[in-house]
MARMARTI-217671 format. One line per 3 residues: number of its first residue (from 1); their letters; for each residue x, z, y of C-alpha. Coordinates in steps of 0.001 Angstrom, whole numbers, plus 500000, padded with zeros to 6 digits. Layout:
N
NUM) a) X Z Y; ...
//
This chain:
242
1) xxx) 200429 939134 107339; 200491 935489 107350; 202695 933033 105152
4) xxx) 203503 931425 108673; 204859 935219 109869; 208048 934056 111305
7) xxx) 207037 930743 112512; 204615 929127 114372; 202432 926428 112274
10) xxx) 200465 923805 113771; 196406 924254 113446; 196219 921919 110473
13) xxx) 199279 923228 108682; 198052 927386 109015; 195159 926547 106336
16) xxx) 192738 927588 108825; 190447 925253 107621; 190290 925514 104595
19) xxx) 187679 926605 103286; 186517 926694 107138; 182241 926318 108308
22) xxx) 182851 924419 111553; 179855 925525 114280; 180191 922902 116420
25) xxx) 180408 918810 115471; 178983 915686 116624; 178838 913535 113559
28) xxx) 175479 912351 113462; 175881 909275 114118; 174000 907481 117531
31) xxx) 172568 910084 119234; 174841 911237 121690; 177962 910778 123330
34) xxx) 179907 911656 119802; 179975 909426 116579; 178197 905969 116815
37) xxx) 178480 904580 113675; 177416 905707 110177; 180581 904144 108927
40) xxx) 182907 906130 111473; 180716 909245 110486; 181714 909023 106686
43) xxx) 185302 908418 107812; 184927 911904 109575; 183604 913858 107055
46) xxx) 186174 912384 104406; 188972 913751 107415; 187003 917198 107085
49) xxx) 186437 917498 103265; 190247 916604 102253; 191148 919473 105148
52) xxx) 189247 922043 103013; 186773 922873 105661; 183317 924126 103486
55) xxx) 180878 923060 105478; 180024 921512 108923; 177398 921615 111149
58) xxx) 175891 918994 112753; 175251 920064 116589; 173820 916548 118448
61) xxx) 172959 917621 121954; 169756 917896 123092; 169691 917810 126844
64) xxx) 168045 915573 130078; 170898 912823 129397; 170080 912815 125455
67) xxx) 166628 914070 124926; 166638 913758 121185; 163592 914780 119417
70) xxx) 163762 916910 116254; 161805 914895 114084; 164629 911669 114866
73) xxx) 167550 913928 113859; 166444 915276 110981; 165422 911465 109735
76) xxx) 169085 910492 110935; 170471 913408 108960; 169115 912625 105568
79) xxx) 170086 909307 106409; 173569 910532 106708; 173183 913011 103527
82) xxx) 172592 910597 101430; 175161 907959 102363; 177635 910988 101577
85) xxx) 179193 912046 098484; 182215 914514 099106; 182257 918162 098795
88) xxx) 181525 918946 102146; 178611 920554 102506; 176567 919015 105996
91) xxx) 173692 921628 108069; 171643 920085 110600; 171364 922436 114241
94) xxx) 171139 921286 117911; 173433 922121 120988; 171081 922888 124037
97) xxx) 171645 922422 127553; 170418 925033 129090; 168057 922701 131754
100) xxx) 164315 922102 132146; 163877 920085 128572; 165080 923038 127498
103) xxx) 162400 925326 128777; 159925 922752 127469; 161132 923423 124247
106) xxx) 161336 927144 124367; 157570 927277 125366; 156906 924626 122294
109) xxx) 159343 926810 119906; 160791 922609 119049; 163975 923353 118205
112) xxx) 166676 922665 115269; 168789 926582 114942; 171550 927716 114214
115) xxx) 173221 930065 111142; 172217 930658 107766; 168958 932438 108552
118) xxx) 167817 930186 111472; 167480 932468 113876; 170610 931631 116585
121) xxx) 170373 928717 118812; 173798 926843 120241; 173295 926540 123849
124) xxx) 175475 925324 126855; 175480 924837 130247; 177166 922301 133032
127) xxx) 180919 922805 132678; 180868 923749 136800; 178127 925944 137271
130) xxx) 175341 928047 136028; 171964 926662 135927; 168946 928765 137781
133) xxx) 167951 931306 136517; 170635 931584 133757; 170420 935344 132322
136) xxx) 166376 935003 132567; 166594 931828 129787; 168895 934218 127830
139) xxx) 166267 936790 127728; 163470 934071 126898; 165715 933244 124237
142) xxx) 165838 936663 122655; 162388 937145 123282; 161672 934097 121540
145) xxx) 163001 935563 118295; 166998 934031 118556; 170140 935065 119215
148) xxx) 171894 932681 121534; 174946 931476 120470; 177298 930212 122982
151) xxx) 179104 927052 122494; 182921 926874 124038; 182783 929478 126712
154) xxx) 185995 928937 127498; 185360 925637 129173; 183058 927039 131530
157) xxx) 184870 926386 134939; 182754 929011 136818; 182897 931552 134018
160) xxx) 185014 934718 134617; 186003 937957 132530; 183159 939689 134155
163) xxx) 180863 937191 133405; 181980 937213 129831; 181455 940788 129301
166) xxx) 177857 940583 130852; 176433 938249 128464; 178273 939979 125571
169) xxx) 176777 943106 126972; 172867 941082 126748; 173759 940772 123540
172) xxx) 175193 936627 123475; 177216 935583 120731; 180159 933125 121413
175) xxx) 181253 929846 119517; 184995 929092 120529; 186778 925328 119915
178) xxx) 189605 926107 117901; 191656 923202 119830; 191663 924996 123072
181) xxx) 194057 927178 121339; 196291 924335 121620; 195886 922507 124995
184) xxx) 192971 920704 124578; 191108 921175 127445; 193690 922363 129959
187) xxx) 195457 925314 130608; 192588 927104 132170; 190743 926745 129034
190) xxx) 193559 927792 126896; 194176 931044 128712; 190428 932150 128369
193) xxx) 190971 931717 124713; 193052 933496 124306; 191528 936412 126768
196) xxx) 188255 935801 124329; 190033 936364 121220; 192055 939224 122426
199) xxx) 188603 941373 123259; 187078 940060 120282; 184143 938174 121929
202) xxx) 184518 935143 119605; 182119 935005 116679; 182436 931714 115123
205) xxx) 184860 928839 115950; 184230 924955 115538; 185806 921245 115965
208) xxx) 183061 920287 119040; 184553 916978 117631; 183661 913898 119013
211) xxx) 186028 911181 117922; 188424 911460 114580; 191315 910553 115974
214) xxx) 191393 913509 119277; 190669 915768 116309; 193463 914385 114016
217) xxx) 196022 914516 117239; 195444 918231 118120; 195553 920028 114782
220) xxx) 199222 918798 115092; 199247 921030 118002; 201037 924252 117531
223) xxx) 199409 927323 119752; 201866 929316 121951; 202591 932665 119595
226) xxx) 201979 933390 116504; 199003 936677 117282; 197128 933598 118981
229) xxx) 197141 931742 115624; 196601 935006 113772; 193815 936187 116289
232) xxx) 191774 932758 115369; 192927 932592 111711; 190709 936271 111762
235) xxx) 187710 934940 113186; 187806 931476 111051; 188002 933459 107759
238) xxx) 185527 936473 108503; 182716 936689 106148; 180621 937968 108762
241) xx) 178493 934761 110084; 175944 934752 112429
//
Protein backbone atom coordinates (compact mmCIF):
# COMPACT_ATOMS: atom_id res chain seq x y z
CA UNK A 1 0.00 0.00 0.00
CA UNK A 2 2.71 2.28 0.85
CA UNK A 3 6.14 2.89 -1.05
CA UNK A 4 7.65 2.36 2.57
CA UNK A 5 5.72 -1.38 2.60
CA UNK A 6 8.64 -3.32 3.72
CA UNK A 7 10.31 -0.81 5.82
CA UNK A 8 9.74 1.44 8.38
CA UNK A 9 10.36 5.31 7.36
CA UNK A 10 10.86 7.98 9.73
CA UNK A 11 7.80 10.69 9.99
CA UNK A 12 9.57 13.15 7.71
CA UNK A 13 10.79 10.62 5.18
CA UNK A 14 6.89 8.75 4.74
CA UNK A 15 5.71 12.10 2.85
CA UNK A 16 3.15 12.48 5.39
CA UNK A 17 3.38 15.95 5.16
CA UNK A 18 3.27 16.74 2.23
CA UNK A 19 0.78 18.28 1.15
CA UNK A 20 -0.31 17.98 5.01
CA UNK A 21 -3.00 20.95 6.93
CA UNK A 22 -1.40 20.82 10.38
CA UNK A 23 -4.40 21.50 13.23
CA UNK A 24 -2.38 22.34 15.84
CA UNK A 25 0.82 25.06 15.85
CA UNK A 26 2.07 27.76 17.92
CA UNK A 27 3.73 30.10 15.50
CA UNK A 28 2.33 33.29 16.24
CA UNK A 29 4.82 34.78 17.52
CA UNK A 30 4.65 36.32 21.52
CA UNK A 31 1.67 35.21 22.79
CA UNK A 32 2.21 32.16 24.49
CA UNK A 33 4.56 29.76 25.65
CA UNK A 34 5.46 28.79 21.75
CA UNK A 35 7.33 31.07 19.17
CA UNK A 36 8.64 34.49 20.49
CA UNK A 37 10.04 36.05 17.76
CA UNK A 38 8.71 37.07 14.32
CA UNK A 39 12.08 36.15 12.97
CA UNK A 40 12.04 32.50 14.56
CA UNK A 41 8.34 32.35 13.25
CA UNK A 42 9.41 32.84 9.49
CA UNK A 43 12.22 30.35 10.12
CA UNK A 44 9.30 27.89 11.06
CA UNK A 45 7.13 28.29 8.41
CA UNK A 46 10.11 28.14 5.79
CA UNK A 47 10.82 24.42 7.89
CA UNK A 48 6.98 23.72 7.09
CA UNK A 49 6.61 25.00 3.46
CA UNK A 50 9.91 23.12 2.06
CA UNK A 51 8.24 19.83 4.02
CA UNK A 52 5.20 20.15 1.69
CA UNK A 53 2.76 20.65 4.45
CA UNK A 54 -0.37 22.93 2.64
CA UNK A 55 -1.37 24.80 5.20
CA UNK A 56 -1.02 25.44 9.01
CA UNK A 57 -3.01 26.63 11.55
CA UNK A 58 -2.21 28.94 13.95
CA UNK A 59 -3.66 27.64 17.48
CA UNK A 60 -2.17 30.40 20.32
CA UNK A 61 -3.76 29.35 23.57
CA UNK A 62 -6.20 31.15 25.13
CA UNK A 63 -6.41 30.20 28.75
CA UNK A 64 -6.08 31.91 32.65
CA UNK A 65 -2.09 31.81 32.16
CA UNK A 66 -2.40 33.51 28.52
CA UNK A 67 -5.63 35.32 28.30
CA UNK A 68 -5.17 36.56 24.78
CA UNK A 69 -7.87 38.58 23.35
CA UNK A 70 -9.12 37.98 19.80
CA UNK A 71 -8.84 41.28 18.51
CA UNK A 72 -4.61 41.10 19.55
CA UNK A 73 -4.23 37.85 17.57
CA UNK A 74 -5.79 38.58 14.68
CA UNK A 75 -3.61 42.10 14.55
CA UNK A 76 -0.49 39.76 15.32
CA UNK A 77 -1.57 37.46 12.51
CA UNK A 78 -1.70 39.88 9.67
CA UNK A 79 1.33 41.07 11.09
CA UNK A 80 2.78 37.71 10.51
CA UNK A 81 0.90 37.29 6.95
CA UNK A 82 2.39 39.84 5.60
CA UNK A 83 6.01 39.43 6.68
CA UNK A 84 5.51 35.94 4.82
CA UNK A 85 5.98 35.01 1.35
CA UNK A 86 6.19 31.09 0.87
CA UNK A 87 3.56 28.81 -0.29
CA UNK A 88 2.29 27.90 2.86
CA UNK A 89 -0.89 28.86 3.32
CA UNK A 90 -1.36 30.33 7.36
CA UNK A 91 -5.35 30.14 9.21
CA UNK A 92 -5.76 31.89 12.33
CA UNK A 93 -7.90 29.57 15.32
CA UNK A 94 -7.43 29.44 19.14
CA UNK A 95 -6.67 26.40 21.52
CA UNK A 96 -9.01 26.74 24.65
CA UNK A 97 -8.51 25.65 28.03
CA UNK A 98 -11.34 24.43 29.10
CA UNK A 99 -11.40 26.87 32.59
CA UNK A 100 -13.52 29.83 33.72
CA UNK A 101 -12.12 32.43 30.84
CA UNK A 102 -13.40 29.98 28.93
CA UNK A 103 -16.98 30.08 30.06
CA UNK A 104 -16.69 33.86 29.82
CA UNK A 105 -16.16 33.47 26.37
CA UNK A 106 -18.76 30.91 25.59
CA UNK A 107 -21.47 33.24 27.14
CA UNK A 108 -19.79 36.27 24.92
CA UNK A 109 -19.59 33.79 21.72
CA UNK A 110 -15.48 35.68 21.64
CA UNK A 111 -13.82 33.16 20.13
CA UNK A 112 -11.30 32.49 17.03
CA UNK A 113 -12.72 28.56 15.45
CA UNK A 114 -11.63 26.06 14.03
CA UNK A 115 -12.04 24.22 10.27
CA UNK A 116 -12.94 25.51 7.06
CA UNK A 117 -16.51 26.48 7.94
CA UNK A 118 -15.81 27.92 11.45
CA UNK A 119 -17.85 26.03 13.28
CA UNK A 120 -15.29 23.57 15.55
CA UNK A 121 -13.45 24.98 18.40
CA UNK A 122 -9.84 23.33 19.64
CA UNK A 123 -10.18 22.87 23.25
CA UNK A 124 -7.99 21.25 26.06
CA UNK A 125 -7.84 20.61 29.42
CA UNK A 126 -5.01 20.25 32.40
CA UNK A 127 -2.81 17.34 31.32
CA UNK A 128 -3.79 15.62 35.06
CA UNK A 129 -7.28 16.04 35.45
CA UNK A 130 -10.64 17.04 34.23
CA UNK A 131 -11.91 20.37 35.02
CA UNK A 132 -15.61 20.67 36.80
CA UNK A 133 -18.06 20.11 35.17
CA UNK A 134 -16.28 18.78 32.01
CA UNK A 135 -19.09 16.93 29.80
CA UNK A 136 -21.60 19.98 30.78
CA UNK A 137 -18.96 22.63 28.82
CA UNK A 138 -19.03 20.00 26.01
CA UNK A 139 -22.69 20.27 25.74
CA UNK A 140 -22.54 24.24 26.05
CA UNK A 141 -20.25 23.91 23.32
CA UNK A 142 -22.58 22.07 20.98
CA UNK A 143 -25.31 24.06 22.04
CA UNK A 144 -23.45 27.01 21.20
CA UNK A 145 -23.43 26.03 17.53
CA UNK A 146 -19.61 24.07 17.48
CA UNK A 147 -18.28 20.98 17.35
CA UNK A 148 -15.49 20.60 19.83
CA UNK A 149 -12.47 19.48 18.59
CA UNK A 150 -10.10 17.90 20.90
CA UNK A 151 -6.53 18.76 20.87
CA UNK A 152 -3.91 15.71 21.76
CA UNK A 153 -6.07 13.40 23.74
CA UNK A 154 -3.55 11.23 24.09
CA UNK A 155 -1.66 13.32 26.57
CA UNK A 156 -4.39 13.42 28.88
CA UNK A 157 -2.89 11.58 32.00
CA UNK A 158 -6.37 10.90 33.54
CA UNK A 159 -7.96 9.95 30.24
CA UNK A 160 -8.88 6.24 29.72
CA UNK A 161 -10.45 4.05 26.80
CA UNK A 162 -13.75 4.52 28.43
CA UNK A 163 -13.43 7.97 28.67
CA UNK A 164 -12.47 8.16 25.06
CA UNK A 165 -15.41 6.39 23.80
CA UNK A 166 -17.80 8.67 25.93
CA UNK A 167 -16.91 11.85 24.43
CA UNK A 168 -16.75 10.23 20.95
CA UNK A 169 -20.14 8.91 21.81
CA UNK A 170 -21.30 13.07 22.71
CA UNK A 171 -20.27 13.53 19.56
CA UNK A 172 -16.26 15.17 20.23
CA UNK A 173 -13.95 15.15 17.51
CA UNK A 174 -10.20 14.43 18.25
CA UNK A 175 -6.94 16.27 17.01
CA UNK A 176 -3.91 13.79 17.54
CA UNK A 177 0.09 15.09 17.53
CA UNK A 178 1.56 13.13 14.95
CA UNK A 179 4.96 12.98 17.14
CA UNK A 180 3.45 10.92 19.82
CA UNK A 181 3.58 8.30 17.26
CA UNK A 182 7.16 8.44 17.82
CA UNK A 183 8.02 8.95 21.55
CA UNK A 184 7.39 12.31 22.05
CA UNK A 185 5.61 12.54 25.00
CA UNK A 186 6.34 9.23 26.70
CA UNK A 187 5.33 5.90 26.34
CA UNK A 188 1.98 6.37 27.90
CA UNK A 189 1.19 8.80 25.28
CA UNK A 190 2.46 6.71 22.52
CA UNK A 191 0.38 3.68 23.40
CA UNK A 192 -2.95 5.75 23.44
CA UNK A 193 -2.04 6.66 19.95
CA UNK A 194 -1.91 4.15 18.79
CA UNK A 195 -5.23 2.69 20.73
CA UNK A 196 -6.85 6.10 19.07
CA UNK A 197 -5.87 5.34 15.67
CA UNK A 198 -6.66 1.72 15.82
CA UNK A 199 -10.63 2.59 16.69
CA UNK A 200 -10.52 5.35 14.40
CA UNK A 201 -11.23 8.20 16.90
CA UNK A 202 -8.61 10.52 15.32
CA UNK A 203 -9.96 13.14 12.95
CA UNK A 204 -7.24 15.46 12.17
CA UNK A 205 -3.54 15.33 13.23
CA UNK A 206 -1.10 18.38 13.85
CA UNK A 207 2.66 19.50 14.86
CA UNK A 208 1.32 21.22 18.48
CA UNK A 209 4.84 22.66 17.66
CA UNK A 210 6.41 24.89 19.85
CA UNK A 211 10.07 25.23 19.04
CA UNK A 212 11.69 24.27 15.38
CA UNK A 213 14.23 22.39 16.45
CA UNK A 214 11.92 19.53 18.91
CA UNK A 215 9.95 19.43 15.66
CA UNK A 216 13.00 18.95 13.32
CA UNK A 217 14.44 16.14 15.95
CA UNK A 218 11.27 13.93 16.03
CA UNK A 219 10.24 13.63 12.39
CA UNK A 220 13.61 11.70 12.37
CA UNK A 221 11.81 9.45 14.63
CA UNK A 222 10.69 6.23 13.13
CA UNK A 223 7.20 4.82 14.82
CA UNK A 224 7.28 1.17 16.05
CA UNK A 225 5.46 -0.84 12.89
CA UNK A 226 4.70 0.00 9.86
CA UNK A 227 0.23 -0.19 10.34
CA UNK A 228 1.11 2.65 12.99
CA UNK A 229 2.68 4.77 10.21
CA UNK A 230 0.04 3.58 7.76
CA UNK A 231 -2.87 4.12 10.36
CA UNK A 232 -1.69 8.03 10.61
CA UNK A 233 -0.56 8.33 6.96
CA UNK A 234 -4.76 7.56 6.52
CA UNK A 235 -5.91 10.16 8.69
CA UNK A 236 -3.18 12.90 7.43
CA UNK A 237 -4.29 12.41 3.78
CA UNK A 238 -8.23 12.05 4.20
CA UNK A 239 -10.15 14.58 2.36
CA UNK A 240 -12.66 14.53 4.92
CA UNK A 241 -11.84 17.74 7.28
CA UNK A 242 -13.70 18.91 9.96
Amino acid sequence: MWFFKDKVASLEDSGIMKGLTDWHSHVLPGVDDGIKTLDESLEVLRHFDAKGVGTLWLTPHIMEDYPNSTDDLRSRFEQLRNAWDGKLKLRLASENMLDSLFEQRLANRDFLPIGDNSDHLLVETSYFSAPMGFDDMIDSIMSAGYYPLLAHPERYTYMNESDYIRLREKGVKMQLNYVSLVGGYGETAKKKSIWLLKNGYIDVVGSDVHRLKSNQTLIAQKPSKNEHLEMLMSVANTKNKI
